[in-house]
C-alpha positions as CSV (number, residue, x, y, z in Angstrom):
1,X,-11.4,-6.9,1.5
2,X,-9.3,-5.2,-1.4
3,X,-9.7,-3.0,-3.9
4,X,-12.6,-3.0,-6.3
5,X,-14.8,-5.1,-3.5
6,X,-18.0,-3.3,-2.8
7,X,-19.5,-2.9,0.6
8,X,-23.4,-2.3,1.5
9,X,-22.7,0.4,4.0
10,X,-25.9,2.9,5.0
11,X,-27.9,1.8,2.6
12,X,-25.4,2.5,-0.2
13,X,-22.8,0.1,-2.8
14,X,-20.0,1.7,-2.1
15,X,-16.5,0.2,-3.8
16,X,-13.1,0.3,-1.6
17,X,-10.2,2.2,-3.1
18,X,-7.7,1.3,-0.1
19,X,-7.6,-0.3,3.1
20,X,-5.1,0.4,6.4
21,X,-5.6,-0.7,9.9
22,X,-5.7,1.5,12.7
23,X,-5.7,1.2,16.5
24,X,-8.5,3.5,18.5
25,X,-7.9,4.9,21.4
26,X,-8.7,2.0,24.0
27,X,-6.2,-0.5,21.7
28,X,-9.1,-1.6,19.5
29,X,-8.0,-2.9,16.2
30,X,-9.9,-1.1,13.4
31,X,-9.9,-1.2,9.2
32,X,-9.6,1.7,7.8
33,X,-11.2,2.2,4.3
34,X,-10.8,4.7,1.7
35,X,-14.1,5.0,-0.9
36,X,-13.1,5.6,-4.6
37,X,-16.5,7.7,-4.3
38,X,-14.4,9.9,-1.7
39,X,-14.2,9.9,2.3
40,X,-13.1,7.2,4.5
41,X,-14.8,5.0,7.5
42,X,-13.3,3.1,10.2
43,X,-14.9,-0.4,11.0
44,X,-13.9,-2.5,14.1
45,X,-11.6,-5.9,13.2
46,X,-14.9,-8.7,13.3
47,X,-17.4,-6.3,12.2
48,X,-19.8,-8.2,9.5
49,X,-20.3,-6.4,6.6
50,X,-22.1,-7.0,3.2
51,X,-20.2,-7.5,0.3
52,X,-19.2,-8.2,-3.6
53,X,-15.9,-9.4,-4.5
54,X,-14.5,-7.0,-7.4
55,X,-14.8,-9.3,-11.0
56,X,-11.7,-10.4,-12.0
C-alpha cells in the first residue's frame, strides 16, 4: 500500500495519502493510514482489504 492506492473501506473508494505502523495496546502490529479525503484508520498487519493500485 502507498500513496495514490485506493481502498474499498465502508462502502466507500477512498485514496491513501500516507501510511505508518503502529503497535496497539496488547503488541498488535497495526497500519496506520492517512485519507487525502481527511481522517485516519488503523487496520491490523494481515487484514485483507480491497484495492486499486494508483496509475502510474
Amino acid at each position: 500500500m502507498s500513496p495514490g492506492d485506493r481502498i474499498g473501506y465502508e462502502g466507500v473508494w477512498r485514496t491513501v495519502k500516507a501510511t505508518t505502523t503502529d503497535i496497539g495496546a496488547m503488541g498488535g502490529l497495526f497500519v496506520r493510514v492517512t485519507w487525502e479525503e481527511g481522517g485516519t484508520e488503523r487496520f491490523r498487519a494481515g487484514d485483507e482489504l480491497v484495492t486499486q493500485r494508483a496509475r502510474a
